[in-house]
C-alpha positions as CSV (number, residue, x, y, z in Angstrom):
1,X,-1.8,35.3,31.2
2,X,-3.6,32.7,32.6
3,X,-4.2,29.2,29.8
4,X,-6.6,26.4,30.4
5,X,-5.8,23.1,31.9
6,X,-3.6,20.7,29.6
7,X,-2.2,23.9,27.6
8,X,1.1,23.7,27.0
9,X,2.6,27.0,25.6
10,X,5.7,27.6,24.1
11,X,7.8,29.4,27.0
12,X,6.6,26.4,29.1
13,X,8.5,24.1,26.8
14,X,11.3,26.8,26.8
15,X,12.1,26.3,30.8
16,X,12.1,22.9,30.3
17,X,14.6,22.6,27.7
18,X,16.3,24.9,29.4
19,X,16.1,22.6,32.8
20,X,17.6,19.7,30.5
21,X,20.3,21.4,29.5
22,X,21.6,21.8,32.6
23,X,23.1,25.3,32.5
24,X,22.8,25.5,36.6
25,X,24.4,21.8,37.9
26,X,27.7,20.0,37.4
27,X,30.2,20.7,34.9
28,X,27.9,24.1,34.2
29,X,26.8,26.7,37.2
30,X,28.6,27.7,40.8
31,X,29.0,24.7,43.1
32,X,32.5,23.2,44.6
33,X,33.8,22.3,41.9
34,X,34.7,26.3,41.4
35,X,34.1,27.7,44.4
36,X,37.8,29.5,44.8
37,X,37.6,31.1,41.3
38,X,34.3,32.8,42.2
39,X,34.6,34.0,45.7
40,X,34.0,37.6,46.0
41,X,37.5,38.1,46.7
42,X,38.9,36.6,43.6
43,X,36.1,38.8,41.1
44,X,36.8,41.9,43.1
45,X,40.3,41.1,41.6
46,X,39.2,40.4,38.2
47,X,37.9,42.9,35.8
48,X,37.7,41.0,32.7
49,X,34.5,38.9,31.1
50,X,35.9,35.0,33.0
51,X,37.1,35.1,36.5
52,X,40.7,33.1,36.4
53,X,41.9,30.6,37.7
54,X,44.0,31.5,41.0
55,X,47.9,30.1,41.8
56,X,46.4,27.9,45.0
57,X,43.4,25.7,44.4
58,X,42.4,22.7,46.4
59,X,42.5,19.6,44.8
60,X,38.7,19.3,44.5
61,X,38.2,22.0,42.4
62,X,38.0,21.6,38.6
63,X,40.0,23.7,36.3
64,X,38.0,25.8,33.5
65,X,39.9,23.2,30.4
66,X,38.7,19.9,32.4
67,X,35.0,20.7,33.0
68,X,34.9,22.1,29.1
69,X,36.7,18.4,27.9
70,X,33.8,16.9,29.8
71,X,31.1,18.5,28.3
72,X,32.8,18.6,24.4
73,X,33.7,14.4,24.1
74,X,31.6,12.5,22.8
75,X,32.4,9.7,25.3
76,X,31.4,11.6,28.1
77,X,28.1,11.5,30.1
78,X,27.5,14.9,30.0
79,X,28.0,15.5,26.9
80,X,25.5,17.5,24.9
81,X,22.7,15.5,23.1
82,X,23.7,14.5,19.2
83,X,20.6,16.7,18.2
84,X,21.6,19.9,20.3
85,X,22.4,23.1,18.3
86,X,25.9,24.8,18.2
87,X,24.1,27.4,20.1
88,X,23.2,25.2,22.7
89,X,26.6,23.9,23.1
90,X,28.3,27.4,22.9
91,X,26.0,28.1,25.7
92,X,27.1,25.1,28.2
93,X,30.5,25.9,27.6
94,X,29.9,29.7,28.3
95,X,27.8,28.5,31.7
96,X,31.1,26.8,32.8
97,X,33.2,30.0,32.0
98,X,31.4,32.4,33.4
99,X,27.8,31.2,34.6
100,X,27.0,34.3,36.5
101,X,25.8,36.0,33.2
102,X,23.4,32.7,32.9
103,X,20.3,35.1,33.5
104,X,16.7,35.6,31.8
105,X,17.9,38.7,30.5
106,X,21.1,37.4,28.9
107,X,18.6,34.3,27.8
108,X,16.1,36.3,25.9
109,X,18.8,38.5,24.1
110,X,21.1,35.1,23.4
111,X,19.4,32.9,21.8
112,X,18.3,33.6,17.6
113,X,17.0,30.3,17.2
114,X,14.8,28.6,18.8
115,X,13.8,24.6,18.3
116,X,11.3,22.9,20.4
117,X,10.2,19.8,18.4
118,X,7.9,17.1,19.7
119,X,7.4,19.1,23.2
120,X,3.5,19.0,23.0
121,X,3.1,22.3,22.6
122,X,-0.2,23.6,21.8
123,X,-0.2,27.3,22.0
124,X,2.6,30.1,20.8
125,X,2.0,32.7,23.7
126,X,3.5,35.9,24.6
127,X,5.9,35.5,26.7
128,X,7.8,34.6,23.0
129,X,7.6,38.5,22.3
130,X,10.5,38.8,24.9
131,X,13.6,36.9,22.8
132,X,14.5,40.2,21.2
133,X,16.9,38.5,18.6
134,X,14.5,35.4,17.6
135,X,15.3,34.7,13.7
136,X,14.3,31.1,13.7
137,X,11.5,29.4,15.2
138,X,10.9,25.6,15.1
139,X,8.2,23.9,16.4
140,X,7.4,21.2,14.4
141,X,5.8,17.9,15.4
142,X,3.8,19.3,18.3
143,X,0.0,19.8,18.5
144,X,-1.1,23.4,17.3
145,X,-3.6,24.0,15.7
146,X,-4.1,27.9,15.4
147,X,-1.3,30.4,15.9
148,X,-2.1,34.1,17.1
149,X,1.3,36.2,14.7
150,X,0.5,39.0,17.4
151,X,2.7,36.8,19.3
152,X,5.6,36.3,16.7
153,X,8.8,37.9,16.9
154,X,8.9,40.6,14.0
155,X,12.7,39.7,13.7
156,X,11.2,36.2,12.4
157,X,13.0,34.9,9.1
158,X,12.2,31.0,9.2
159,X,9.1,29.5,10.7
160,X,8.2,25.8,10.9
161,X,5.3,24.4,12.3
162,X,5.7,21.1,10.5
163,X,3.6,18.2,11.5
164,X,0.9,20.2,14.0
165,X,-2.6,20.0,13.6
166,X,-3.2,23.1,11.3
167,X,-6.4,23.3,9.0
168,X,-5.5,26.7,7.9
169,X,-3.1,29.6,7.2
170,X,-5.9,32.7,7.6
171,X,-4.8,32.7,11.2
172,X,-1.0,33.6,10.2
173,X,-2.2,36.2,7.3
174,X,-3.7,39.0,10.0
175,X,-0.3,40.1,11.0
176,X,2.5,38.2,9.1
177,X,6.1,38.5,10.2
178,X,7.0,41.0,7.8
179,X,10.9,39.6,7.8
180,X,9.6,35.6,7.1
181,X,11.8,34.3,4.2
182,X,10.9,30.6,4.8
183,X,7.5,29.1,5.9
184,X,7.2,25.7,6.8
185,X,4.0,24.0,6.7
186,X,4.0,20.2,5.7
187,X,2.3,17.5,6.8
188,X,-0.3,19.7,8.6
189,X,-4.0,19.1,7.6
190,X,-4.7,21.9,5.1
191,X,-7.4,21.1,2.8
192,X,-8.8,22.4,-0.6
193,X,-8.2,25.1,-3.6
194,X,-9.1,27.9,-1.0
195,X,-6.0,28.3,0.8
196,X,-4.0,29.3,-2.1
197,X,-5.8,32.6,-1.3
198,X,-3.2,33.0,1.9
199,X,0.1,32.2,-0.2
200,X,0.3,35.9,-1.8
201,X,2.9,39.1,-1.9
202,X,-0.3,40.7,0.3
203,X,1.3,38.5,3.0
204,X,5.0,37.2,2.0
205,X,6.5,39.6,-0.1
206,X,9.9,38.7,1.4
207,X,8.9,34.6,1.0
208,X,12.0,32.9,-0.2
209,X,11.4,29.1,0.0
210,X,7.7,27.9,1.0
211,X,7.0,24.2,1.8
212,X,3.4,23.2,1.7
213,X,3.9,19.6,1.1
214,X,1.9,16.6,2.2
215,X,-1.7,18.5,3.0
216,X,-4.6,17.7,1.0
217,X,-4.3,20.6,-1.0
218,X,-6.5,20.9,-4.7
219,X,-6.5,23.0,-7.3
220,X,-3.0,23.5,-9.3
221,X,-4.2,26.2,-10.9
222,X,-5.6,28.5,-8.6
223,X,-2.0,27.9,-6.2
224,X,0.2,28.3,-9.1
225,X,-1.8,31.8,-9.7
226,X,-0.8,32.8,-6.2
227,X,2.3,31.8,-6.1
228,X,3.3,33.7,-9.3
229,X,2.8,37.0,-6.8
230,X,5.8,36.0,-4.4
231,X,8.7,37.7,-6.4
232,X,11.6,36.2,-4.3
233,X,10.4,32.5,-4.1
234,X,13.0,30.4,-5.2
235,X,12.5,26.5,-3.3
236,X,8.8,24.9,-3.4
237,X,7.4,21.9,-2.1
238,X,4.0,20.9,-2.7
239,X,4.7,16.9,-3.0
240,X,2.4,15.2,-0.8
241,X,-0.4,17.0,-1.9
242,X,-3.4,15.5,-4.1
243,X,-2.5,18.7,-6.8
244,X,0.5,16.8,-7.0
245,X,-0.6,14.0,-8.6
246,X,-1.9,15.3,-11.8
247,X,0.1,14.0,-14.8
248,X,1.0,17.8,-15.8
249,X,1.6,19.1,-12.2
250,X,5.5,19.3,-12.9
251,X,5.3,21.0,-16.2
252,X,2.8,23.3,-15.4
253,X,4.6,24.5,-12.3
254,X,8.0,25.3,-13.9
255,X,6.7,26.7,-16.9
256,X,4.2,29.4,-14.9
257,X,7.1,30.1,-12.0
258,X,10.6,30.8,-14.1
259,X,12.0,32.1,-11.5
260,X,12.2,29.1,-9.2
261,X,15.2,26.9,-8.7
262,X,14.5,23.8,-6.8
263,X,11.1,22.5,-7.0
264,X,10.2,18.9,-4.8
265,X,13.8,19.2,-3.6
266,X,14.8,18.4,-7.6
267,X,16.8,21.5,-8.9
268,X,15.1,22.7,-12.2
269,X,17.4,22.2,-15.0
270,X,17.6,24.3,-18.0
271,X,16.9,21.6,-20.3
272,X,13.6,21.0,-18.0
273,X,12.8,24.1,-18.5
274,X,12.8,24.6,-22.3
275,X,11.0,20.9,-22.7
276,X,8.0,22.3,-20.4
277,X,7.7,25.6,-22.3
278,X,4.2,26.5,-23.1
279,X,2.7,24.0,-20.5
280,X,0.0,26.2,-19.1
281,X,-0.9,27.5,-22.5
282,X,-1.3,24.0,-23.9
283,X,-2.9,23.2,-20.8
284,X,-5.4,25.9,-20.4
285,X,-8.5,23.9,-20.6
286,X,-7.3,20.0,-18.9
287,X,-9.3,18.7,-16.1
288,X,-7.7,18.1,-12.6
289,X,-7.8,14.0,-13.6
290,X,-4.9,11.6,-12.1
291,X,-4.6,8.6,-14.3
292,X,-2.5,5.3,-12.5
293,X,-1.8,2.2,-14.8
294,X,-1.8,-1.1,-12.8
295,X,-0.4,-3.5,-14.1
296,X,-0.3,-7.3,-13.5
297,X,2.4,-9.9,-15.2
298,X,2.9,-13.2,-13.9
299,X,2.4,-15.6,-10.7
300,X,4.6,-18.6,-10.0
301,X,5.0,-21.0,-7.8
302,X,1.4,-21.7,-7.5
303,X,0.8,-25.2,-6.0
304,X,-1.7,-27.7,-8.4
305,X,-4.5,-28.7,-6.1
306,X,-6.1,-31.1,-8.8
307,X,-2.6,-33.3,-7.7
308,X,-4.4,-34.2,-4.2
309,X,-7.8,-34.7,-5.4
310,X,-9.3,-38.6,-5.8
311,X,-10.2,-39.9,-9.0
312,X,-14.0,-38.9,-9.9
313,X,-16.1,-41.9,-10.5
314,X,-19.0,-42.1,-13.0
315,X,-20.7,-39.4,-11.0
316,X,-18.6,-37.1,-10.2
317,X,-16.9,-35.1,-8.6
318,X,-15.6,-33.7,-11.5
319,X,-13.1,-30.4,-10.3
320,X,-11.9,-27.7,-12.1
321,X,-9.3,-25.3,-10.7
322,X,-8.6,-21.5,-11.7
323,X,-6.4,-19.1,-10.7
324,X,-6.5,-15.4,-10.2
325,X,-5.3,-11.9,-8.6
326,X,-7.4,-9.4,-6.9
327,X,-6.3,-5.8,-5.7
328,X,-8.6,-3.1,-4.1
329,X,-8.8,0.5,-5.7
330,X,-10.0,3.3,-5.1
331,X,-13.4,4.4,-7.1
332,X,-13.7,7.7,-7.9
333,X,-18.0,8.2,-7.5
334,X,-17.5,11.2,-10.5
335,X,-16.2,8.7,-12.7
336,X,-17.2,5.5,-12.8
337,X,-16.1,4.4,-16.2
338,X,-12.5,2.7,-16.2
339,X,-10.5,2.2,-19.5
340,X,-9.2,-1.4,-18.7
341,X,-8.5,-4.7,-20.7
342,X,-10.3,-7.3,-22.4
343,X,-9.0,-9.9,-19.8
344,X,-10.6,-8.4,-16.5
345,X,-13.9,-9.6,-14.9
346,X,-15.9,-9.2,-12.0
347,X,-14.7,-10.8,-8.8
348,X,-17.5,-13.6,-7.8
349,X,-18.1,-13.3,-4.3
350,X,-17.3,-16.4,-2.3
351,X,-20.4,-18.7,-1.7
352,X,-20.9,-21.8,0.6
353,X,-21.4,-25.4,-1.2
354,X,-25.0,-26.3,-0.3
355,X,-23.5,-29.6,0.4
356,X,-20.7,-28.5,3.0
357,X,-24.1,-26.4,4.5
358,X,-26.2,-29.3,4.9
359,X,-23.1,-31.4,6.4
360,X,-22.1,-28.7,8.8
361,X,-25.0,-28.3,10.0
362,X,-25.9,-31.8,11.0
363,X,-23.2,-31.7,13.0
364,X,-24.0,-28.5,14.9
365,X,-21.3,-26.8,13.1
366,X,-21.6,-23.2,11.9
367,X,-20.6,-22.2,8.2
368,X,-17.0,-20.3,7.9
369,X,-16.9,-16.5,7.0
370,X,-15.7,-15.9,4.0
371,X,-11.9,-14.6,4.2
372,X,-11.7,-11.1,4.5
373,X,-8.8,-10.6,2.6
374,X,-11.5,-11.4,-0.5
375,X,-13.0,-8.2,0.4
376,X,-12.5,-4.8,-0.4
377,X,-11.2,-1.6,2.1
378,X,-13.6,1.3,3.0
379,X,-13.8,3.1,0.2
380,X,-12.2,0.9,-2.4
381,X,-13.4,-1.2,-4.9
382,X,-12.1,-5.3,-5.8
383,X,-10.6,-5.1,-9.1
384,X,-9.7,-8.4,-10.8
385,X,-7.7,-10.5,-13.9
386,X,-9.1,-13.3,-15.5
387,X,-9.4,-16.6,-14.4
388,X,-6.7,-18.8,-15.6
389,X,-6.4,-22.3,-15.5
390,X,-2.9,-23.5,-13.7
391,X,0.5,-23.6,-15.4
392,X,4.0,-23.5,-14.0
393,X,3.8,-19.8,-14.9
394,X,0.7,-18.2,-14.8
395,X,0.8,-15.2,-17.4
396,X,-2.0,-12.5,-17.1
397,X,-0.4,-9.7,-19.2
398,X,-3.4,-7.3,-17.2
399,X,-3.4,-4.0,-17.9
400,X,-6.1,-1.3,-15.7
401,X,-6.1,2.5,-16.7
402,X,-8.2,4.3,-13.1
403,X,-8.6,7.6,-13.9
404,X,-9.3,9.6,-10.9
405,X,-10.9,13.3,-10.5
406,X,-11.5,13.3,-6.6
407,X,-8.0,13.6,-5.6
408,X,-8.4,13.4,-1.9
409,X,-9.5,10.2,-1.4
410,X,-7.2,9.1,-3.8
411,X,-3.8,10.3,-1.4
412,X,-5.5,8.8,1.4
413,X,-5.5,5.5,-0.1
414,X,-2.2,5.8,-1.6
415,X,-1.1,6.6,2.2
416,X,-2.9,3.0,3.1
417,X,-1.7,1.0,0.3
418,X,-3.5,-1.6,-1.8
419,X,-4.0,-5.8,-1.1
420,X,-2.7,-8.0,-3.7
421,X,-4.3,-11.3,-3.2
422,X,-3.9,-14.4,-5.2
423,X,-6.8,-16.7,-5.2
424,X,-7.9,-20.2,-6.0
425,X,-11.6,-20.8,-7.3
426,X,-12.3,-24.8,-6.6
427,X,-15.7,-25.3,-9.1
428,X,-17.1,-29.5,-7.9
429,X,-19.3,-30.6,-10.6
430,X,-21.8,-33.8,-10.6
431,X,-22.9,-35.8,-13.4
432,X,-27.2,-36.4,-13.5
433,X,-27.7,-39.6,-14.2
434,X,-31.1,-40.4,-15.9
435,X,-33.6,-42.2,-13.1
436,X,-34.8,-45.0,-14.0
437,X,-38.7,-45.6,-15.2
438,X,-40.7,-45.9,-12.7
439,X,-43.4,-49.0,-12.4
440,X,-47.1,-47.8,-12.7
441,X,-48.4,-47.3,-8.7
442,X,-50.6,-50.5,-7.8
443,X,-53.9,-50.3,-7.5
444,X,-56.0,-52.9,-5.7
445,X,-57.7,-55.4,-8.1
446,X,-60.1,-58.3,-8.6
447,X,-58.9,-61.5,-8.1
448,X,-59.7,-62.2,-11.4
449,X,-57.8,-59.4,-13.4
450,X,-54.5,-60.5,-10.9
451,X,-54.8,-64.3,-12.6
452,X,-55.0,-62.7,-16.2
453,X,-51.4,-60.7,-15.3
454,X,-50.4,-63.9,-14.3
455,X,-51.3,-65.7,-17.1
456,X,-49.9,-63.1,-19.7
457,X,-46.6,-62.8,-17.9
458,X,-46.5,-67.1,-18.3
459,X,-47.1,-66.4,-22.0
460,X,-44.9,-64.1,-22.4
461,X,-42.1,-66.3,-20.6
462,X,-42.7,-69.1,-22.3
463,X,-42.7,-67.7,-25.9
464,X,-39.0,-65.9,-25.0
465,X,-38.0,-69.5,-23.7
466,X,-38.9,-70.7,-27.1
467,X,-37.2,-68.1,-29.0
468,X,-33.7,-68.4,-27.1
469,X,-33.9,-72.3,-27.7
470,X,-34.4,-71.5,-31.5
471,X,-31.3,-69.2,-31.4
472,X,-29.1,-71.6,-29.8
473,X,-30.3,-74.1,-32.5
474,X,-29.8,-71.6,-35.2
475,X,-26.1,-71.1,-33.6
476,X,-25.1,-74.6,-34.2
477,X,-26.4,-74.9,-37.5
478,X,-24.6,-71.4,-38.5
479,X,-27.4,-69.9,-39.3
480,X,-27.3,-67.3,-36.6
481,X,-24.0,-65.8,-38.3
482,X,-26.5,-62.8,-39.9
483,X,-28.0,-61.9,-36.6
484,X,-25.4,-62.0,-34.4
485,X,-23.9,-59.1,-36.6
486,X,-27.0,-57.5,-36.5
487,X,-27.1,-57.1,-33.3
488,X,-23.7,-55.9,-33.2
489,X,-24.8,-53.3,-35.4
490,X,-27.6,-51.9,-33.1
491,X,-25.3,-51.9,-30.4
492,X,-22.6,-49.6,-32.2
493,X,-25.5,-47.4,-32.7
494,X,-27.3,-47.2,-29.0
495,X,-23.3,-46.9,-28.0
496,X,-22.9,-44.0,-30.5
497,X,-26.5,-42.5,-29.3
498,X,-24.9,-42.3,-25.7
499,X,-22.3,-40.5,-27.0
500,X,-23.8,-38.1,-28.8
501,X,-26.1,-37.2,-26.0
502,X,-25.1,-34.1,-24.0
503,X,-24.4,-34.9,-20.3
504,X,-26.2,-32.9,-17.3
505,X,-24.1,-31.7,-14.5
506,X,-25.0,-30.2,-11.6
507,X,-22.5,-27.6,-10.6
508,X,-22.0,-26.3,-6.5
509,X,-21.2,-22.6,-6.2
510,X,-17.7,-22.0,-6.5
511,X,-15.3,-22.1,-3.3
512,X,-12.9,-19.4,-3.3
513,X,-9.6,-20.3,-1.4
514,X,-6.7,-17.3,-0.7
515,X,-3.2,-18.3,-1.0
516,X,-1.4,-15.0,-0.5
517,X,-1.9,-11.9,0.6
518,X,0.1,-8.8,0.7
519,X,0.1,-5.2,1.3
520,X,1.8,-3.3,-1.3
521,X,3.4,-0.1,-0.1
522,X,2.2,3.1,-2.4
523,X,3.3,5.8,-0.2
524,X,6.6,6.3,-3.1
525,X,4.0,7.6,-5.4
526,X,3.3,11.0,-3.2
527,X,7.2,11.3,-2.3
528,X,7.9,12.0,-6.4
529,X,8.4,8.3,-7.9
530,X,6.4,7.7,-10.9
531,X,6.6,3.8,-10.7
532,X,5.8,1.4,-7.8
533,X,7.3,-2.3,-9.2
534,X,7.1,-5.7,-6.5
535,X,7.3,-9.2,-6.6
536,X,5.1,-10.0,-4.0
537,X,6.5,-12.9,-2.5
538,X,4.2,-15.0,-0.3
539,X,6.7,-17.6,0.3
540,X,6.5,-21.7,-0.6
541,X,3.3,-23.3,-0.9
542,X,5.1,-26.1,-3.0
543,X,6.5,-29.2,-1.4
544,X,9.3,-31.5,-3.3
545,X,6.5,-34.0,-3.2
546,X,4.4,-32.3,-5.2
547,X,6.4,-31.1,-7.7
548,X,7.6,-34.5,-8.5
549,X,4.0,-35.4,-9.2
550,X,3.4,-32.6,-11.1
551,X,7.2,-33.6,-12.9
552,X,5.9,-37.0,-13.7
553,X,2.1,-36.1,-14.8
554,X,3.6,-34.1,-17.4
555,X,6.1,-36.5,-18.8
556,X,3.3,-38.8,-18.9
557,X,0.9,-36.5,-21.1
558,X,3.9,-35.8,-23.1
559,X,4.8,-39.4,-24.2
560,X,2.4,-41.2,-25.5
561,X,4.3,-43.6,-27.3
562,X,6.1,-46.3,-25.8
563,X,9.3,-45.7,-27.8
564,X,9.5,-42.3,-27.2
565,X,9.2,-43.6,-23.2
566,X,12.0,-45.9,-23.5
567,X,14.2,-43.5,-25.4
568,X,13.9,-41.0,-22.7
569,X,13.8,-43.2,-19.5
570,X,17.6,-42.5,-18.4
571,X,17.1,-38.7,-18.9
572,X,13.5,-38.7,-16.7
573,X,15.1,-40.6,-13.7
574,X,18.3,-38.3,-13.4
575,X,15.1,-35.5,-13.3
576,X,13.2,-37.4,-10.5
577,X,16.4,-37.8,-8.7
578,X,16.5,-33.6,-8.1
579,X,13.4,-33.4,-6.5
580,X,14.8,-36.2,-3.8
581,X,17.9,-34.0,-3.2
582,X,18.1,-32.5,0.3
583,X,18.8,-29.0,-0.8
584,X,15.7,-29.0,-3.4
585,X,14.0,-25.7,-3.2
586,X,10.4,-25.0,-5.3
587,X,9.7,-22.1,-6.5
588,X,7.8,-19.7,-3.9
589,X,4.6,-18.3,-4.4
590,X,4.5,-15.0,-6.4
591,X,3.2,-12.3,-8.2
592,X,4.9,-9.2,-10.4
593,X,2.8,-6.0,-10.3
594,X,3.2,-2.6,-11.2
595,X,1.8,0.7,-10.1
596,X,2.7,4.0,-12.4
597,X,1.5,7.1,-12.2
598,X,1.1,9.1,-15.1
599,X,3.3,12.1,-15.8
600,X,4.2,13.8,-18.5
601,X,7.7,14.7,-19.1
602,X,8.0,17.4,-21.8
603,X,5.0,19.2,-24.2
604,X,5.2,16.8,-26.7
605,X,3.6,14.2,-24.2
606,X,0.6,16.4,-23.4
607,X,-2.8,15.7,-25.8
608,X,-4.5,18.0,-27.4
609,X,-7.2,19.7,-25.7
610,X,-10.2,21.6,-26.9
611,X,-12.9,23.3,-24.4
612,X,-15.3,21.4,-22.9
């Protein structure tokens, strides 16, 4: 049968297993190093199965034990590959004692099990009809995507066709091995609630162990229907799949199939049995919903920025620092309402001071792009805690509830993983000061209204020189006691006025600053685990340095008094002296978060449910 271009069919990949192991070349085949014991003269004396050894052999001839030690230790270079078969060795060592029976006849009735596993191949063709004994077939991590079972061996018990590129099993259900008790079909790229139409007695009624897992497989219910038709089914594995991660997906299976044993490669206990009885009744009218818990504790070793600013003068700047996490999310577009926390808030997007603009762009400079790590993945959202100021331990205590209905969008991203990024918001404030009065504009004038100003001013002058002369006089004669506290008086009040005024600032869009980034690895949450818990560490941002000036801040906030200063001065400079120690280490930058996804673990778990 002639195959297109680039096709690479199964007995293709056959021969050239066959060509590596070497059945036809040294210690395996006819060549010098047996020439004697197969010479027509010594078989036409031999009857039996293996030719023997004659009395008189040259020295460069091999006998039968040598050339089988060479292919059996482990030390030797021709010995067998670590992942061969026992049939495959059985078969070199039968090619040294006899390899005249070696043929394509003897081939295609030897071997039962077949394993061709990352060989490329693309197409199971016909040529496979011809191993007459075939029970096992393997041909996993090679790139098929449709299999014709007109091809298939009916002697088939186990096929596995893990890791190809199939979309479907309606291609195997038109003439099913008959004899198939194990069908392997994980991480292949089946999708929806449709193909539990294909996992029936109709087509398996001899199916012992089935294995499904990581597709993108949906609706529990509708596979757990089929299923329940396969009489002999004993192992199932349907991990992997977005069905999966339904809180009830455990329950609900081992309460609807009794008669299976080992179920996600976790035997099903007795005792799990009896606490998941009545699942599927109590669960008759649940939604396919995942719900994941994300949790946020703590961050240390953050580094205080406000150490390294100058001190503000009257107008400013004034800076504020906060602190905060972000992680991206899926977002499920049926759902968009989240149960969350009080403490959460939208992430502010990071903006460009007007002032840095205006600088950098006198100087020809272009503005920076904002970090990327502040924004979300394709098809995730930027979820965030609230903004706290900084502390030696930054507690969050922030709790997210994401309940999920469209499931496949929701492995995929638990397949990529989700960024946990600690950020900095820098907020520069500056103080309006009140402008001062401005003069009335001059207008041009007569000459004679200009030497009426002039005279006024002159009057004015002269009656405030008269005035501070009568003051000093009053002064030296006491009698300026009264006014002087008078004027005190006033002055507490303007003073008290000032105070009382609110002050203006003007505030430049906040500059956002990441400090650590991190990808956290949810792939645990499809392979069974219920919990995902890290402490991101984004290593030390902290310097000796600083944390001495952070040390010595805080002692100074905390005493006040100069007693208690004194009392304590011997204790403070033993504590400065460990920050100059060579082997000081701060703390390191980190985060603890949690990941958990929701299961239930026995009936009593489960809420009540009424019909929608």
């Amino acid at each position: 049968m002639e195959t297109e271009p680039g096709t690479v069919t199964v007995s293709k990949a056959f021969q050239e297993h066959l060509r590596r192991l070497c059945l036809h070349e040294f210690p395996c085949g006819l060549g010098s190093w047996n020439k004697i014991r197969f010479s027509p003269q010594n078989l036409k004396s031999w009857k039996g199965e293996i030719p023997k050894m004659p009395e008189n052999v040259p020295p460069e001839e091999e006998s039968v034990e040598c050339l089988l030690r060479l292919v059996r230790s482990t030390k030797s270079p021709w010995a067998q590959h670590k992942d061969s078969t026992m049939e495959e060795q059985y078969l070199r060592e039968l090619a040294i004692q006899n390899p005249l029976i070696i043929g394509d006849a003897f081939l295609f009735s030897y071997f039962t099990s077949l394993r061709l596993v990352n060989k490329g191949v693309t197409l199971i063709d016909e040529d496979l009809l011809k191993f007459l004994k075939l029970e096992e077939l393997i041909l996993s991590a090679n790139r098929i995507r449709v299999v014709d079972p007109m091809n298939l061996p009916l002697t088939l018990k186990v096929l596995e066709l893990y890791g190809n590129e199939m979309t479907s099993l309606e291609c195997l259900c038109s003439h099913p091995p008959p004899a198939l008790q194990h069908l392997g079909m994980g991480h292949n790229k089946l999708i929806g609630f449709l193909e539990s139409q294909y996992i029936t007695t109709n087509y398996w009624p001899n199916l012992v162990s089935l294995d499904l897992g990581y597709n993108d497989l949906t609706g529990l219910r509708y596979m757990i229907s089929s299923l329940c038709t396969l009489p002999q089914l004993r192992l199932l594995v349907l991990q992997g799949n977005p069905l999966a991660l339904l809180p009830y997906y455990r329950g609900y299976t081992i309460d609807c199939l009794p008669q299976l044993y080992v179920l996600d490669d976790i035997s099903v206990s007795l005792e799990e049995r009896h606490l998941f009885q009545g699942f599927s009744c109590k669960l008759g009218f649940a939604e396919e919903e995942a719900h994941l818990i994300v949790t946020v504790k703590s961050v240390t070793g953050v580094l205080d920025s406000s150490l390294l600013d100058p001190e503000p003068t009257i107008e400013g700047p004034y800076i504020v620092y906060s602190y905060y996490v972000t992680y991206n999310f899926v977002e499920d577009e049926k759902d968009t309402g989240k149960e969350c926390a009080s403490n959460t808030e939208e992430v502010i997007k990071p903006t460009q001071s007007p002032l840095l603009s205006t600088m950098l762009s006198k100087e020809g400079i272009s503005e920076p792009e904002a970090d990327p790590r502040l924004n979300p993945t394709p098809g995730s959202v930027l979820f965030s805690t609230i903004q706290k100021p900084w502390a030696n331990i930054i507690e969050y205590d922030y709790k997210m509830k994401h309940n999920l209905k469209d499931l496949v969008p929701l492995k995929a991203f638990l397949l990529l993983g989700t960024n946990v990024t600690i950020v900095e918001e820098k907020i520069v404030s500056w103080l309006i000061l009140p402008t001062p009065e401005e003069s009335p504009p001059t207008n041009k004038k007569g000459k004679g209204e200009k030497d009426k100003n002039k005279e006024k001013e002159r009057v004015k002058k002269g009656k405030e020189r008269v005035k501070k002369e009568k003051e000093d006089k009053d002064k030296k004669k006491g009698k300026g006691k009264e006014k002087e506290k008078g004027k005190e008086k006033e002055e507490e009040k303007k003073k008290l006025k000032r105070r009382d005024t609110p002050k203006e600032f003007r505030q430049d869009p906040p500059i956002l600053r990441v400090l650590g980034s991190q990808l956290l690895n949810l792939e645990p949450l499809l392979s069974g685990e219920t919990m995902v818990a890290s402490l991101c560490n984004f290593g030390t941002v902290r310097t000796a340095e600083t944390d001495k000036m952070t040390y010595l801040r805080d002692q100074k906030a905390k005493n006040k008094k100069a007693a208690k200063r004194k009392a304590k001065d011997k204790d403070k400079k033993k504590e400065i002296m460990l920050f100059e120690e060579p082997d000081y280490q701060p703390d390191p930058l980190t985060v603890r978060v949690e990941i958990q996804l929701c299961q239930y673990k026995s009936l009593a778990e489960v809420p009540t449910l009424s019909p929608s």
